[in-house]
BAGU-87840 format. One line per field, with one value per residue (C-alpha): residue in three letters; residue number from 1; x, y, z. Coordinates in nm, 3 decimals, always signed. Example, Ala and Ser with C-alpha at 12.3 -4.5 7.8 and 13.67 -1.06 7.14 Angstrom:
2
aa: (ALA | SER)
i: (1 | 2)
c1: (+1.230 | +1.367)
c2: (-0.450 | -0.106)
c3: (+0.780 | +0.714)
***
This chain:
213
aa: (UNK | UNK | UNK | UNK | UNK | UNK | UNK | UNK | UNK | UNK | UNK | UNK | UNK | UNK | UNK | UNK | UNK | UNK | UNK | UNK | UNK | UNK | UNK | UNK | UNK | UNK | UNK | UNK | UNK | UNK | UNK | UNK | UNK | UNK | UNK | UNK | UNK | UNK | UNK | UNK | UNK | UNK | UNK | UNK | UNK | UNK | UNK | UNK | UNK | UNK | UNK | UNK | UNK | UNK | UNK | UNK | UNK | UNK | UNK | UNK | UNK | UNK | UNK | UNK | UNK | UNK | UNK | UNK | UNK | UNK | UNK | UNK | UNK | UNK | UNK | UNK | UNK | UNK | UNK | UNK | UNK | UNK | UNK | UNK | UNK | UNK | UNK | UNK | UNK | UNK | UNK | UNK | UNK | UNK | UNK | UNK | UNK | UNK | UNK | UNK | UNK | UNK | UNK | UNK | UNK | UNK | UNK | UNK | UNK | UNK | UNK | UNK | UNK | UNK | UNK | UNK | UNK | UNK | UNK | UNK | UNK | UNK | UNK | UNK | UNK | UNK | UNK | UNK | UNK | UNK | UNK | UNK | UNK | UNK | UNK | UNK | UNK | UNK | UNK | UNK | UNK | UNK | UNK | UNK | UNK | UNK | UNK | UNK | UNK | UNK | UNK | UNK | UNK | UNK | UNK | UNK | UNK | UNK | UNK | UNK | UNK | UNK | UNK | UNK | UNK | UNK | UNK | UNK | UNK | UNK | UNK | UNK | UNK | UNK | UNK | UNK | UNK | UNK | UNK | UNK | UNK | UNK | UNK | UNK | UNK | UNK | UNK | UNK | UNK | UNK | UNK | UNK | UNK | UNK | UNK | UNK | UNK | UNK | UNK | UNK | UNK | UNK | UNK | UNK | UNK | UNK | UNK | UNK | UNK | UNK | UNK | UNK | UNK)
i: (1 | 2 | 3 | 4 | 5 | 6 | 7 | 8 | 9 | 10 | 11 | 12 | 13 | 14 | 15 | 16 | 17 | 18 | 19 | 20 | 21 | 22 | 23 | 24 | 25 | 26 | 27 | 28 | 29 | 30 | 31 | 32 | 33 | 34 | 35 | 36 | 37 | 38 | 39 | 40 | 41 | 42 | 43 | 44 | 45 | 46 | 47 | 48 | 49 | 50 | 51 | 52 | 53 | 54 | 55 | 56 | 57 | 58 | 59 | 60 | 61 | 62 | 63 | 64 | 65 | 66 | 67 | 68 | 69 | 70 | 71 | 72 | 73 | 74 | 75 | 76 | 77 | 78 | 79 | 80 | 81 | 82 | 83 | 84 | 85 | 86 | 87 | 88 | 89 | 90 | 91 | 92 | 93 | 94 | 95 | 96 | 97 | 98 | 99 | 100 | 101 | 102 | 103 | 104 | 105 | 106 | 107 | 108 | 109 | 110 | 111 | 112 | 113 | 114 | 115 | 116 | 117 | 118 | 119 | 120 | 121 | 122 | 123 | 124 | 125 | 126 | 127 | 128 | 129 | 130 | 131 | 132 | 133 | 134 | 135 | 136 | 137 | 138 | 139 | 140 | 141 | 142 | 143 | 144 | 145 | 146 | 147 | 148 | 149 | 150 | 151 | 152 | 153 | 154 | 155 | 156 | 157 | 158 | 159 | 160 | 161 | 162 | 163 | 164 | 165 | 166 | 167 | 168 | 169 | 170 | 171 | 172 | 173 | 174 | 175 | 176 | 177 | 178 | 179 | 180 | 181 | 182 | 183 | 184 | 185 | 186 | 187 | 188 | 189 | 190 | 191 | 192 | 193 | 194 | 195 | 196 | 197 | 198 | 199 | 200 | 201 | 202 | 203 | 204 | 205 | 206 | 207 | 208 | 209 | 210 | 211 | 212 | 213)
c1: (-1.207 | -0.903 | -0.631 | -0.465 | -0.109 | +0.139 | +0.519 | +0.721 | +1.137 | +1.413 | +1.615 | +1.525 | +1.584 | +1.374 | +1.138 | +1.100 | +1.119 | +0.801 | +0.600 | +0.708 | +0.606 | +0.255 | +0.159 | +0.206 | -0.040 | -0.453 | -0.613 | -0.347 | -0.290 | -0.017 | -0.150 | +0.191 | +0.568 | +0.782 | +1.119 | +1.152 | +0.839 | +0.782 | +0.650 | +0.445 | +0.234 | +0.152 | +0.078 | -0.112 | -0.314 | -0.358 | -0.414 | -0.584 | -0.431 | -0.604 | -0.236 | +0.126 | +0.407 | +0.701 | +1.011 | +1.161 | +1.550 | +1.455 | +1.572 | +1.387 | +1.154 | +1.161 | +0.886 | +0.774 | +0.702 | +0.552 | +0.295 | +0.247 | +0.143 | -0.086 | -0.278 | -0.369 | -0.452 | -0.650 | -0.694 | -0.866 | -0.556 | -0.367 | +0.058 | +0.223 | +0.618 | +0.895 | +1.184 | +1.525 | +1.510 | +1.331 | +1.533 | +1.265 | +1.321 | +1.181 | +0.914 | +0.763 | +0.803 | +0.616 | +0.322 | +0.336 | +0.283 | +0.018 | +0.137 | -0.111 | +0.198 | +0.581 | +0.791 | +1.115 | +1.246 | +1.334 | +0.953 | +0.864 | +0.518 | +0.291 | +0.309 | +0.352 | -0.001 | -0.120 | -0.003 | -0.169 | -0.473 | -0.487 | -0.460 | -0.658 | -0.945 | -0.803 | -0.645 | -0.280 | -0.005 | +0.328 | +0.651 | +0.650 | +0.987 | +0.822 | +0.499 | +0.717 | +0.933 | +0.598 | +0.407 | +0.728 | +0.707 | +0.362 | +0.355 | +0.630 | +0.403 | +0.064 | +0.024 | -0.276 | -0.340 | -0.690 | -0.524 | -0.498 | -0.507 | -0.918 | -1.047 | -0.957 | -1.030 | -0.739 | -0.935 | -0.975 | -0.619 | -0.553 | -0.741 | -0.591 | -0.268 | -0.371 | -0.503 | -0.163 | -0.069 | -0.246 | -0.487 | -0.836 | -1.132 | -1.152 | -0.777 | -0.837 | -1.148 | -0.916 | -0.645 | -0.845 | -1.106 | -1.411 | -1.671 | -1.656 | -1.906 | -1.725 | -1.440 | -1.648 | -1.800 | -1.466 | -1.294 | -1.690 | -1.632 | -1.256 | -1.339 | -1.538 | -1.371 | -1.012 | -1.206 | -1.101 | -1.280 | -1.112 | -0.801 | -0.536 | -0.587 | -0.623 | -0.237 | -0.101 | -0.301 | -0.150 | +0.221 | +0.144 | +0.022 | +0.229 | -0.078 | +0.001 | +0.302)
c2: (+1.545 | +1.551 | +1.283 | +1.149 | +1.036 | +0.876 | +0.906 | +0.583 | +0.649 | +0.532 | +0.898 | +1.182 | +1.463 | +1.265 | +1.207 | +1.563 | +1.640 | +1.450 | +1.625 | +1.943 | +1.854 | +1.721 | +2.003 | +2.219 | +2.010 | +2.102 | +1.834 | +1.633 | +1.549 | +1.416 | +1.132 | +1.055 | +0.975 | +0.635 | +0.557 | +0.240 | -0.049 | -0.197 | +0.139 | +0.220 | -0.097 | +0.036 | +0.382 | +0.201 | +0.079 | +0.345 | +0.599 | +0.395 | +0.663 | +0.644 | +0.620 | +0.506 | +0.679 | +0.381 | +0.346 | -0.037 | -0.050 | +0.058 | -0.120 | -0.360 | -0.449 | -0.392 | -0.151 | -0.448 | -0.641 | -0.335 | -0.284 | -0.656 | -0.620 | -0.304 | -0.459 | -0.783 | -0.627 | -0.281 | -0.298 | +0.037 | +0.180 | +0.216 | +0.200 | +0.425 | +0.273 | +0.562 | +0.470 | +0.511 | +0.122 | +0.041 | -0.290 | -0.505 | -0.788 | -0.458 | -0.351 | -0.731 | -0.788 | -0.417 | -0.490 | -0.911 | -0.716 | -0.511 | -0.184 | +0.003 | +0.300 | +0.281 | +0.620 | +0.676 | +0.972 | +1.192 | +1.270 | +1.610 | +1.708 | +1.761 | +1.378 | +1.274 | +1.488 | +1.259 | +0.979 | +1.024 | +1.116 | +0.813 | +0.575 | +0.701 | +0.606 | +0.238 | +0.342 | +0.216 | +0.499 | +0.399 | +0.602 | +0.609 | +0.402 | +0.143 | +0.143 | +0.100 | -0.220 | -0.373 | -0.299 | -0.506 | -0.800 | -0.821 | -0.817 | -1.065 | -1.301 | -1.235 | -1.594 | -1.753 | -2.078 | -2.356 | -2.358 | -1.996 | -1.912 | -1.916 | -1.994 | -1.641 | -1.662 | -1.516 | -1.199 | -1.156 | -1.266 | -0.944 | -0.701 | -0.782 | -0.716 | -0.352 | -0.214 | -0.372 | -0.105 | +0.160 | +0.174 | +0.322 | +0.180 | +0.394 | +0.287 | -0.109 | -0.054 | +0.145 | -0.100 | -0.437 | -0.279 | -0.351 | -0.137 | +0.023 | -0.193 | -0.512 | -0.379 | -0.337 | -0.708 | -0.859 | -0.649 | -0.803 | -1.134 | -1.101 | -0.934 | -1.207 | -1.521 | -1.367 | -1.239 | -0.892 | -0.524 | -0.282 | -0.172 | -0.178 | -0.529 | -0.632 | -0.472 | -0.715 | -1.019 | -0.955 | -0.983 | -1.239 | -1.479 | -1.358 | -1.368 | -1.756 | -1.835)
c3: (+0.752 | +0.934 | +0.897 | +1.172 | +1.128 | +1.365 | +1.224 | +1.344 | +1.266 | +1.500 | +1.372 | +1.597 | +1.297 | +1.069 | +1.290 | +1.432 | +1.039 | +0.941 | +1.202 | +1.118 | +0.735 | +0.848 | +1.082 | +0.719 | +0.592 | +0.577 | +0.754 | +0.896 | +1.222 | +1.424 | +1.651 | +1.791 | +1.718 | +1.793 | +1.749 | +1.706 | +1.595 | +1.951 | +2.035 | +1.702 | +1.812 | +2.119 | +2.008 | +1.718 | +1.967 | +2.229 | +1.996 | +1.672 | +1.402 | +1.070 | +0.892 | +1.005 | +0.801 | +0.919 | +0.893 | +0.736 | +0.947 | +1.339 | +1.645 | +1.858 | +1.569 | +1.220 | +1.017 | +0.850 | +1.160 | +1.317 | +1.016 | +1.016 | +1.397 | +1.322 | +1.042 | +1.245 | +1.526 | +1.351 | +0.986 | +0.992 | +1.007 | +0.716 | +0.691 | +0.447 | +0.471 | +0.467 | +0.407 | +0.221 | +0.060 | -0.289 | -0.333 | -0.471 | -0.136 | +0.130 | -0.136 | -0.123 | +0.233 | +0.313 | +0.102 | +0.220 | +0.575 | +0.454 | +0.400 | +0.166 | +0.045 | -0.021 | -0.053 | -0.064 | +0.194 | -0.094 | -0.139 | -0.112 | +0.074 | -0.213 | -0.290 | +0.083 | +0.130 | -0.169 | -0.033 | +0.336 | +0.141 | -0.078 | +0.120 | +0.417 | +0.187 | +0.135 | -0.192 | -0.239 | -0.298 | -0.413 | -0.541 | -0.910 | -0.948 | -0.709 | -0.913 | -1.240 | -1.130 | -0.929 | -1.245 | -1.456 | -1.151 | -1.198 | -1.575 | -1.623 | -1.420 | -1.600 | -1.769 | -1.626 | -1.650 | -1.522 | -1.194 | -1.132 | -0.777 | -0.667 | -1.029 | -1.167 | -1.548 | -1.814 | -1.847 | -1.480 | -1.408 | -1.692 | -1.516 | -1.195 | -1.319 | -1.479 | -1.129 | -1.004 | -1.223 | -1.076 | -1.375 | -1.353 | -1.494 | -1.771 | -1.887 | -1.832 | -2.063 | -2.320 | -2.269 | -2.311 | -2.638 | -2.339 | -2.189 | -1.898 | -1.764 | -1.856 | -1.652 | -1.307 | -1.392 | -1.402 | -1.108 | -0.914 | -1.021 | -0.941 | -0.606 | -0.503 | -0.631 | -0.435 | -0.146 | -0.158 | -0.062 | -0.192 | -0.533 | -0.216 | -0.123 | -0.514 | -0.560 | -0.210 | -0.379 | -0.731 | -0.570 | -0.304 | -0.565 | -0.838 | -1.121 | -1.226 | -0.998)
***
């Protein structure tokens, strides 16, 4: 299945960069380029890509504006932000918008491929260093308490916080001394209490509520 990606970056070199990189890439396609966020809504919209690769700092409007626009308006397509900031304030407000990926422009392609890949099937996808202070915000923060945000119990509250982490099933249950099974009953029950589909959203609820805060 072949992944269609529209590259948003107010720097003509990067920009011509990326889509070089992508058309190197099995299955990827380039839906379009925009330089600057005004005009990745449009071609959001005009040509409904199935992931964004944006840009944070462009003119007219932000990347984080942008991706907020794009994931009202179609959240069938997912945002992947690319960028050369991994302060902790542009990390928070990406995923607030709904951005389902964060790399850093030093990425090379294997993990860029992994990245487009991931979260075209509504995975989240983040750059290690990222995933390791996100993973410390969200652990510093795992206290839960009765009036934990939609009723989510301690144990629920402590699984939310491992797939924050980017852990699989398989490690929660190693990680917590449960079953397997336990682990998909609390990541149901969690699912349902917080309204959420899918691990991506779970991450964006985990820092938006800040397990306890």
């Amino acid at each position: 299945m072949t992944v269609r990606v529209l590259v948003a970056d107010d720097q003509t070199v990067v920009r011509e960069g990326l889509v070089l990189l992508l058309a190197l890439l099995p299955d990827v396609e380039v839906a379009g380029t925009a330089a600057d966020g005004e005009q990745a809504v449009r071609l959001a919209a005009s040509k409904i890509p199935d992931v964004a690769l944006m840009d944070l700092r462009m003119p007219r409007m932000d990347g984080v504006e942008a991706t907020r626009r794009i994931r009202a308006s179609h959240p069938g397509i997912q945002v992947v932000e690319l960028t050369t900031y991994s302060d902790d304030e542009s990390v928070f407000a990406a995923l607030r918008a709904g951005a389902r990926g964060y790399l850093t422009k030093d990425t090379d392609a294997e993990t860029l491929a992994r990245a487009i890949a991931t979260v075209s099937g509504g995975q989240a996808h983040f750059d290690p260093e990222v995933q390791r202070r996100l993973a410390e915000e969200v652990a510093g923060r795992a206290h839960r308490s009765s009036d934990s945000p939609d009723g989510l119990t301690p144990r629920e509250a402590e699984v939310l916080r491992l797939i924050a982490a980017s852990r699989s099933n398989a490690q929660i249950a190693g990680e917590l001394f449960i079953s397997a099974a336990t682990v998909k009953t609390h990541i149901n029950n969690l699912f349902a209490k917080a309204g959420l589909r899918d691990r991506a959203q779970a991450v964006t609820y985990a820092y938006r509520h800040g397990l306890g805060e």
